[in-house]
C-alpha positions as CSV (number, residue, x, y, z in Angstrom):
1,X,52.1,-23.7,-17.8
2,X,55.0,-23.3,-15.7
3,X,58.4,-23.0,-17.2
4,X,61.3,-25.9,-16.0
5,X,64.5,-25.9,-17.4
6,X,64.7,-29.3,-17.6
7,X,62.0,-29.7,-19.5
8,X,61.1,-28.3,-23.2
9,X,58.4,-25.7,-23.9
10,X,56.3,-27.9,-26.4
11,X,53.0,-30.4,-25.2
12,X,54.1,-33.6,-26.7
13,X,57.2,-35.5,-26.2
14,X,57.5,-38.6,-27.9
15,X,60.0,-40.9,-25.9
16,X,61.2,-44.0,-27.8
17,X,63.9,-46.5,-27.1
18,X,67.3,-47.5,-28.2
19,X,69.8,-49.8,-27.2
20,X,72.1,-47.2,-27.0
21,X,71.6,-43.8,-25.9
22,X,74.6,-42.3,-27.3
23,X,74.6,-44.1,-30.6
24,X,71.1,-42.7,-31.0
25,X,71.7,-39.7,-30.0
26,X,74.7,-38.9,-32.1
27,X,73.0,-40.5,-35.2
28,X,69.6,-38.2,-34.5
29,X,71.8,-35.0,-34.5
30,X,73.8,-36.0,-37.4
31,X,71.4,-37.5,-39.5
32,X,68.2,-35.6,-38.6
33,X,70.1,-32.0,-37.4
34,X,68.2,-33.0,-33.7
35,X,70.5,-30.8,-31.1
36,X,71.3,-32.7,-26.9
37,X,69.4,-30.9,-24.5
38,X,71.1,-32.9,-21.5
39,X,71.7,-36.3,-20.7
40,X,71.1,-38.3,-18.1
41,X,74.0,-41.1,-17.8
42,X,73.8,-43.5,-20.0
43,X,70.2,-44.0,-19.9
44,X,68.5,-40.8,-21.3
45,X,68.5,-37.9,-22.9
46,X,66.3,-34.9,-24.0
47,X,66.8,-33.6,-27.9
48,X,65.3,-30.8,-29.5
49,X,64.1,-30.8,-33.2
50,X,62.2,-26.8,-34.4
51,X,60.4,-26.0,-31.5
52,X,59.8,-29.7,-30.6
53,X,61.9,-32.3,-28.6
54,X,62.2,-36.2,-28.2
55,X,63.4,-38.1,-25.4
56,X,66.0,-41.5,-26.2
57,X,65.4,-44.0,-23.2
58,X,67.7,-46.9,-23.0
59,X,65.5,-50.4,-23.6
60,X,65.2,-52.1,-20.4
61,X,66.9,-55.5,-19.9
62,X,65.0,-58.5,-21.0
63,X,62.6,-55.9,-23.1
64,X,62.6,-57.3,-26.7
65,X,59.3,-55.5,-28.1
66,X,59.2,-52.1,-28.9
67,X,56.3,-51.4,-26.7
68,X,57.9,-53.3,-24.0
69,X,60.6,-51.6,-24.2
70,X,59.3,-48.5,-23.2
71,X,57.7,-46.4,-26.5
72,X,55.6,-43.8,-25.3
73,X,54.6,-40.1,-26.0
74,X,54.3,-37.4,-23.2
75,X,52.3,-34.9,-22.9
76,X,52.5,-31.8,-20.7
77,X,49.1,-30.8,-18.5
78,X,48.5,-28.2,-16.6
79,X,47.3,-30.4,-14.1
80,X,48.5,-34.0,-13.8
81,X,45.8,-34.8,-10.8
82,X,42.6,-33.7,-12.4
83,X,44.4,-35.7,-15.7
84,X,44.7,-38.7,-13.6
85,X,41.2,-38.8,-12.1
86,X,39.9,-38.0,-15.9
87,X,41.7,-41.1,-17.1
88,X,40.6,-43.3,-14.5
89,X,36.9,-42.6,-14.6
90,X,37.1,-43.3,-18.0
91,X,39.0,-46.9,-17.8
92,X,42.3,-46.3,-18.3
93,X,44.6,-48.7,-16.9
94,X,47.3,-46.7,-14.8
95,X,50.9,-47.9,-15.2
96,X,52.1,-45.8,-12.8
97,X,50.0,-43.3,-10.3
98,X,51.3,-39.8,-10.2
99,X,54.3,-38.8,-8.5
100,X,56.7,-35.7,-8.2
101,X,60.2,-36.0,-9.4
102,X,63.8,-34.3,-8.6
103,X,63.6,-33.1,-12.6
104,X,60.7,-30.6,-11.9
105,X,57.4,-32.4,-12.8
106,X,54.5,-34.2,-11.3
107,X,53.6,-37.4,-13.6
108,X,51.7,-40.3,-14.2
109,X,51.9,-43.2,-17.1
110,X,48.7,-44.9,-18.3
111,X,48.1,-47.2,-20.9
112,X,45.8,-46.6,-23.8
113,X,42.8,-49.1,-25.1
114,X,44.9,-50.4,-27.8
115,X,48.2,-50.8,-25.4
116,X,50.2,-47.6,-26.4
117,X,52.2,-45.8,-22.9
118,X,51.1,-42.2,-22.3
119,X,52.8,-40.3,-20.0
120,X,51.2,-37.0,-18.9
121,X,53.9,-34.9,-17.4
122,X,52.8,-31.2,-15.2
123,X,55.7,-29.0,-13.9
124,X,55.9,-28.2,-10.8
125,X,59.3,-26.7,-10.1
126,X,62.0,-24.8,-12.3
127,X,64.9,-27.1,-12.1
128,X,68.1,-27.2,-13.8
129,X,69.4,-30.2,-15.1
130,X,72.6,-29.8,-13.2
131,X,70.6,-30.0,-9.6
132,X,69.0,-33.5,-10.4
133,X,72.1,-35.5,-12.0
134,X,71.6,-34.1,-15.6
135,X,74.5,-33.2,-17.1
136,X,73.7,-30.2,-19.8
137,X,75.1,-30.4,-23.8
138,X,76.7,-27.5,-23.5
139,X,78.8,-28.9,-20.5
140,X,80.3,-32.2,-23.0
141,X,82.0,-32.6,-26.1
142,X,79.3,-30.2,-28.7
143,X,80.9,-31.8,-31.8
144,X,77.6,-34.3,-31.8
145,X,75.5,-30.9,-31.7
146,X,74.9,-29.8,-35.3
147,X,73.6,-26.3,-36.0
């Protein structure tokens, strides 16, 4: 698989939702020792927990149900095409069709026979956080990192 910076080394990436992104986060490294990756605004941001990572999405507006909201795992492929077609042989209902993004991957969101969100995410490009709008840990206040 190839290696992006602005994404972690592990398969599965559970992304769940908040109503605040920087509450969570700051509560997730305190309470649970999780450490910021980067952030993205206000909206997002990557954590890693062991050799593992999560992803805290801001709940959309008008989104009162978890799953509504936006719960979902990712999973890293090797190939997000051949994924795809798999999934829609199959029956799976395709949220949204695959597409490359400035972070580095190629993805696609389906939904599951029981209504759970999967994202299956295949890098395509080594990208820094800094070169898409992500703003690294590192570069903000580290007193919400715990070590």
């Amino acid at each position: 698989m190839l290696a992006n910076r602005s994404m972690p080394h592990c398969a599965v990436i559970p992304v769940l939702v908040y109503d605040d992104v920087g509450e969570a986060v700051g509560w997730l490294c305190e309470t649970f020792g999780f450490t910021e990756r980067w952030r993205a605004g206000d909206h997002r941001a990557q954590l890693a927990v062991g050799d593992g990572a999560a992803v805290a999405l801001t709940r959309r507006p008008g989104e009162n149900t978890p799953n509504a909201g936006g719960d979902s795992v990712m999973v890293r492929v090797e190939d997000v095409n051949s994924h795809h077609e798999r999934a829609l042989q199959r029956g799976a209902r395709i949220l949204e069709p695959p597409a490359d993004h400035p972070y580095g991957e190629r993805q696609y969101t389906a939904e599951d026979n029981a209504g759970h969100r999967w994202t299956f995410s295949q890098s395509i490009a080594d990208v820094a956080p800094e070169d898409w709008g992500g703003t690294p840990a590192a570069s903000r206040d580290s007193s919400r990192k715990v070590t």
